[in-house]
N, C-alpha and C positions, 0 to 999 in steps of 0.2 A: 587373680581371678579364679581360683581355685577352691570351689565350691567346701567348707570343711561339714558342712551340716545342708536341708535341703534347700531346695532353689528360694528366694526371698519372699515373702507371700505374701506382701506389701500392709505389713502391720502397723500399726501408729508409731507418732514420731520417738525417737531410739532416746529421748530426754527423759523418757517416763517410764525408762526401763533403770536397777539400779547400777551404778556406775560399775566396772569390769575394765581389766585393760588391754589393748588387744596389742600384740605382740608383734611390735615392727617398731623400728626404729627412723625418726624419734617416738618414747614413748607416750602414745594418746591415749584417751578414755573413750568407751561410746558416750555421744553424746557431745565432744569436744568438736567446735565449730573453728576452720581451719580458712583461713583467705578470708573468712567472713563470707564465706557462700557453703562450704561443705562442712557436714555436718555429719559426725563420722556414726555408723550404724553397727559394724561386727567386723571381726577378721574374714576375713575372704582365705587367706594363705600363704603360702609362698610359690613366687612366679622361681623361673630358672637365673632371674637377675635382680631380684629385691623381694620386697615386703608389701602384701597387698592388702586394702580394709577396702570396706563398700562404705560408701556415704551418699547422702541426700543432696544432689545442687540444687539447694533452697534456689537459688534465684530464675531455674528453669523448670524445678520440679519435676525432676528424673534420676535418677541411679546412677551412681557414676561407681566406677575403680579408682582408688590413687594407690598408685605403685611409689616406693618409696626405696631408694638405693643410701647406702653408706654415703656421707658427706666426703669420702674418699675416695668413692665410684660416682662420684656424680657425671663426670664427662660421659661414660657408659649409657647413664640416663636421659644427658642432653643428645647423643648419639641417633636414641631408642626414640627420641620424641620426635627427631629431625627427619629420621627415615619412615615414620608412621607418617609424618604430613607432606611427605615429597611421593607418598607411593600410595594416595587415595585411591583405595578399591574396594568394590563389597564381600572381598572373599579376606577383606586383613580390618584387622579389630583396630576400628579408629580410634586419633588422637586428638580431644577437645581444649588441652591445653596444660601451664604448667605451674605451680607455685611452690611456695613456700613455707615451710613449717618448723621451728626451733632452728634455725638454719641448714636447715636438709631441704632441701629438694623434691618435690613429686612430681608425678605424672597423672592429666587428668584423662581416663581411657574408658571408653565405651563398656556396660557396664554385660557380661554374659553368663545371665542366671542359669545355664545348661551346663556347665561345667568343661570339665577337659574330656578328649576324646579315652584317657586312660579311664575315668569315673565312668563315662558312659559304658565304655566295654563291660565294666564288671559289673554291671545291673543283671546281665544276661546271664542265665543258670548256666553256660557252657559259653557259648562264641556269639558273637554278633552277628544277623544273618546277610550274605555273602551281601546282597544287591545292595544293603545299610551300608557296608563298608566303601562298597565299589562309590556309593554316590558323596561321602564324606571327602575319600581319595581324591573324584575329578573335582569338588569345591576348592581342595587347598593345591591341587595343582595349579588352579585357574591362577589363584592366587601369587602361587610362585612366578607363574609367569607373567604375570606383572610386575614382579618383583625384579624379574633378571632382566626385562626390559628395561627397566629404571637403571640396570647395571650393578644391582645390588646380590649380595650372596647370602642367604640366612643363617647358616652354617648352625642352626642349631633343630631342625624338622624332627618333630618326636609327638607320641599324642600326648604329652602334657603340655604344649605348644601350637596347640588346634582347639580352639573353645567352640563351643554351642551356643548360638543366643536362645534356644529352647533347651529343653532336654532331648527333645525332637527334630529339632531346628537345624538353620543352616552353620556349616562348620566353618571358620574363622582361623587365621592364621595369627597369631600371637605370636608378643617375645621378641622384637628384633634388636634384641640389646645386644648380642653379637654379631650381625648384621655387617659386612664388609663390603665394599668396593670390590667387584670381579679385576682379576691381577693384585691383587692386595698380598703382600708379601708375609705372613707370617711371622712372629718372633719365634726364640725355640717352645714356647710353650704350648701346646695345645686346644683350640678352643670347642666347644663342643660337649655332644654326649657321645662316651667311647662306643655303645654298643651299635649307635648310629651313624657311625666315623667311616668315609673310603678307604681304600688304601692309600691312596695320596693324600688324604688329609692325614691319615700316622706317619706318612713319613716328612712331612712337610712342606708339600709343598705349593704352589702360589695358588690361592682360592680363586674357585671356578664353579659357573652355576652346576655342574655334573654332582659335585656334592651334596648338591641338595637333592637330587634326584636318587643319586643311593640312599639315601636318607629318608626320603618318601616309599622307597620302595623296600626299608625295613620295617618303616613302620607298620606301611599293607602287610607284610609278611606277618608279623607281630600282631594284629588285629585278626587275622584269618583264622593263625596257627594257634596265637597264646605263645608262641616262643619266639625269638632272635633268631635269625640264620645262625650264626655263632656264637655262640653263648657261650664268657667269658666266667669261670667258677674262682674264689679262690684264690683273688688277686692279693702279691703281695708284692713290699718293694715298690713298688707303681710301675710292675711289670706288664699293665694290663693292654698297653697302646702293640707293644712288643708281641705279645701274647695273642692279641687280636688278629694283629697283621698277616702273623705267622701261618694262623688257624684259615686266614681268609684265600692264602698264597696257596695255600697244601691243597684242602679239599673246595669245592664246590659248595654252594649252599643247598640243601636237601631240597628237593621238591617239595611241594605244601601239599600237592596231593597226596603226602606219604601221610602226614599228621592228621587230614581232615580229607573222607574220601568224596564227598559231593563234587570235589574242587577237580576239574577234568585236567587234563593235559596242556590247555590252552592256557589256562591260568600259570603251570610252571614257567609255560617261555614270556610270558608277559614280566611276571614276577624279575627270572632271572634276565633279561633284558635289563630293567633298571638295576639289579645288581651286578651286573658286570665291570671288571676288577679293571679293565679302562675303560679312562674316563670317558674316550672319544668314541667307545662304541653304545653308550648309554643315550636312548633318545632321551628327549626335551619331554618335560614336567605331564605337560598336554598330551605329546602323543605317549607317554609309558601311562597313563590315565585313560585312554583314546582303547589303547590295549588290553588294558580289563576292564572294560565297558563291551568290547569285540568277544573278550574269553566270556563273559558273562551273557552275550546270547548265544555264543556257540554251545557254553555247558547246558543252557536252559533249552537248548532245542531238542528236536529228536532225534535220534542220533544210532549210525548203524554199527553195526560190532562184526568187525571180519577177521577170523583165526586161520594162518598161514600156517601150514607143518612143512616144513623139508629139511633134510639133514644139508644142504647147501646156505650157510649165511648170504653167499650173494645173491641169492634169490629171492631170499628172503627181503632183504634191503630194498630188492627193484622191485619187490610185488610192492612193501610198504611204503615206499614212496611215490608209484604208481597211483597208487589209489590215494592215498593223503595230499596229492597234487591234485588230479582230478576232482576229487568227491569230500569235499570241507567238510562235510560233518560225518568220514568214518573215519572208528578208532582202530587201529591194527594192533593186534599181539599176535605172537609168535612164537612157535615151538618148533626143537628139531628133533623130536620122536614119538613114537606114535602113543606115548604111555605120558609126556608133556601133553599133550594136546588133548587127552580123555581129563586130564588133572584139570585144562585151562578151560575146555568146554563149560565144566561145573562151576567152574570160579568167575570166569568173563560173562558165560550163554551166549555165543555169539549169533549172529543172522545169517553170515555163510560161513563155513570151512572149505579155503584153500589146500588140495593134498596133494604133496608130489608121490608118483605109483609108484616111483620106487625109491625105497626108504632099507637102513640095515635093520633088523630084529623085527620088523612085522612093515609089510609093505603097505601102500597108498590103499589099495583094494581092501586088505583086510580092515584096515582105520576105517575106510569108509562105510563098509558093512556090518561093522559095530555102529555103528555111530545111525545108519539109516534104522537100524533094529528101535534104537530108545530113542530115535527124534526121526521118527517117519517126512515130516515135514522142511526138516533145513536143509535149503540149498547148499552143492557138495560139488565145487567143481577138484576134477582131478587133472593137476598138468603133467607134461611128460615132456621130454626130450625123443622117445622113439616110438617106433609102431605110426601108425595110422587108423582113419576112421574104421577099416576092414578090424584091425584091432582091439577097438575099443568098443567093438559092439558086446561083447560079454562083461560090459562094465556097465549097461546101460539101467539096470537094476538097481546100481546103489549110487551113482553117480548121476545129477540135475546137467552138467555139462562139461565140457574139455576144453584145454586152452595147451596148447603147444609151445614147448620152452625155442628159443630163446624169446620170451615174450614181448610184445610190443607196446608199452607202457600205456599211451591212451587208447589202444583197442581193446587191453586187456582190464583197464579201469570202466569202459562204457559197457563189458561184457557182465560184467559184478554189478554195476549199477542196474542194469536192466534187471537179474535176477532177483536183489533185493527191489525193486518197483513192483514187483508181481503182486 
C-alpha cells in the first residue's frame, strides 16, 4: 500500500487503460480480474512482507489492496490475515478477506490512498512540524495497545508500516506479518528492521510488547530528527545486528534537542524514556505517547529561563532541581565563572541570574554589576554562605535580592517565582 506515483484520483475503469504489467508475484496485468470481484488497477508497491496492487471490488465498489506473498511464504500471510481479524481496531488497517490467484494467495486490505508515514515526511521542505508528528505517534500507539492486549507483538514498527487513509488523514498501523505471540521464542534469525531493533531483540531474546515500544520511539526520533539514534554505516559481513548493539551499549542516544532546537528538554526525557536499553524500564505504548503529548505543551508554553553561576557544582544541582521541582515550566543552565555566564546570558537571555558573591577570578558582585550596566531590568538575585543583611546593603544597587546558602529548596524556588511574576 505504498503509494509509487500520487494518491488515486478515481479515474475510469483501469480496462480502458492499455495493458502494463504490474510487478508482484504471480504476474497480472491492469485490468486482470481476479476472484471474479477484483479488478486489478496499478502497482501500489512493496509492503515489508510481499507484493502489493490496488484494484476495484467490483462487487462493493470500493478500492481495495491485495497483498500478495510467495506461494512459499504463504503461512506468513495466512498469519498477517488471522491477526488483522482477531485485533479489529480503527488505528490498524483492516482485513476484508482472502483469495486466490495462479495458486498464490492474497490478501484483501483496506485500501490507504495517503501513503506511508516515510512518503509523508518527505513532502516537507525540512522536517514535519512537531504537533503533526506528536498526533500521528499517539494514533499508532493507540493502536499498539490494542495490539498487546490481544497478546500480540508487531515486532516490525517503522514508518513504512504506518499508512494514511488521507494524505492528511488518520495514521494506521500496517504489516503484521511478523506479528508474534508475547513470550514467542525466537529462532536464531532475526526478525525485524535492524535500525529499529532493542537490544534484546539483537541478542535474542523471547519477544515482548517493550519492543515495540523502542521501536515507536525510534521512529518519533527519526521523524523529528531526520536521523536514527544510531545509525549503522557501512555494514559488512551481516555485522550490522553486532554493530548495532554495540553502538547502543557504549553511548547514549543524543538528545533531539541537539539536531532540531525548537524541541525543549521535555521532549529528550520523553523520547529517551521509550529508548531505554531495559526493557522493564520503558513505559507502555500510550503513556511514552501520553509523554510527548505532556513535552508538547510544556515546549509550546511560556517558559522561564534561570542562569545559575557558582563555582560549587553542588549548588548548582540543588538550585536546579529546586526550581525544576517546584516551577514546571523553568529551564535552568548553568555556569561556574563569571566569564561562562556573560557567554550564556547572550546565548540563553535568561529572566533571572542566580550569583554566588563569591566566585575565583571575578566575584558575585562584579558579575552582577556588569550585568545590571547592559540589562538594567533582570532580576539578580546573589547567594552567599556568609555576612548578613548589615552586609549586604552595599550590594543593594546591582542586586533585585539575596537568598542564603545553605538554601532551602522550596523557599528558595517560591523566592524566584515571585521575582519572575513581577
Amino acid at each position: 500500500m505504498i503509494e509509487r506515483s500520487t494518491p488515486d484520483s478515481g479515474e475510469g475503469p483501469a480496462t480502458r487503460r492499455p495493458p502494463r504489467r504490474v510487478e508482484s508475484p504471480p504476474a497480472v496485468r491492469v485490468g486482470d480480474l481476479l476472484g471474479g470481484t477484483y479488478r486489478v488497477r496499478r502497482a501500489l508497491g512493496r509492503g515489508g512482507q510481499g507484493e502489493i496492487v490496488l484494484a476495484m471490488d467490483e462487487s462493493l465498489g470500493r478500492l481495495v489492496a491485495l497483498k500478495w506473498l510467495d506461494s512459499r511464504d504463504a503461512g506468513h500471510l495466512l498469519d498477517e490475515g488471522r491477526h488483522l481479524a482477531r485485533s479489529p481496531h480503527p488505528g490498524i488497517v483492516s482485513v476484508y478477506g482472502m483469495g486466490e490467484h495462479a495458486g498464490a494467495p492474497f490478501l484483501v486490505l483496506e485500501y490507504m490512498r495517503g501513503g506511508d508515514l516515510r512518503r509523508w515526511s518527505s513532502l516537507f521542505t525540512d522536517l514535519p512540524p512537531v504537533d503533526h508528528i506528536v498526533r500521528r505517534v499517539v494514533e499508532v500507539a493507540h493502536a499498539l495497545e490494542a495490539l498487546h492486549r490481544a497478546g500480540l507483538v508487531h515486532r516490525d514498527v517503522k514508518p513504512e508500516n504506518v499508512l494514511l487513509a488521507e494524505l492528511d488523514g488518520h495514521a494506521k498501523l500496517a504489516d503484521l506479518g511478523l506479528s508474534r505471540r508475547a513470550g514467542y521464542e525466537p529462532s536464531h534469525r532475526i526478525h525485524g528492521t535492524l535500525e529499529f531493533m532493542a537490544p534484546e531483540v539483537l541478542r535474542g531474546e523471547t519477544e515482548a510488547p517493550a519492543r515495540d515500544v523502542f521501536a515507536l520511539a525510534v521512529m518519533t526520533y527519526l521523524l523529528l530528527t531526520g536521523e536514527v539514534p544510531w545509525p549503522i554505516e557501512n555494514r559488512r559481513n551481516g555485522d550490522g545486528p553486532r554493530r548495532l548493539h554495540d553502538a547502543q551499549i557504549a553511548d547514549p542516544a543524543p538528545r533531539a534537542s541537539a539536531h532540531r532546537p525548537e524541541l525543549c528538554s521535555a521532549f529528550d526525557d520523553a523520547l529517551l524514556a521509550g529508548l531505554a536499553l531495559d526493557a522493564a524500564e520503558r513505559p507502555g505504548p500510550l503513556a511514552f505517547a501520553w509523554g510527548l503529548e505532556d513535552a508538547l505543551s510544556f515546549c509550546a508554553s511560556p517558559r522561564w529561563r534561570v542562569l545559575v553561576v557558582d563555582d560549587d557544582p553542588d549548588f548548582r544541582a540543588l538550585a536546579a532541581v529546586s526550581l525544576q521541582g517546584e516551577l514546571p515550566r523553568v529551564e535552568v543552565s548553568e555556569a561556574q565563572t563569571a566569564a561562562e555566564a556573560l557567554a550564556q546570558v547572550e546565548r540563553v537571555q535568561p529572566d533571572l541570574v542566580v550569583v554566588d558573591l563569591h566566585m575565583p577570578e571575578r566575584s558575585g558582585f562584579e558579575l552582577a554589576a556588569e550585568l545590571r550596566a547592559t540589562r538594567p531590568t533582570l532580576p539578580i538575585v546573589i547567594a552567599t554562605g556568609a555576612g548578613g543583611a548589615r552586609d549586604w546593603r552595599g550590594l543593594t544597587h546591582v542586586a533585585t535580592d539575596f537568598v542564603v546558602k545553605p538554601i532551602v529548596p522550596r523557599d528558595f524556588a517560591r523566592r524566584v517565582a515571585t521575582l519572575l511574576d513581577r
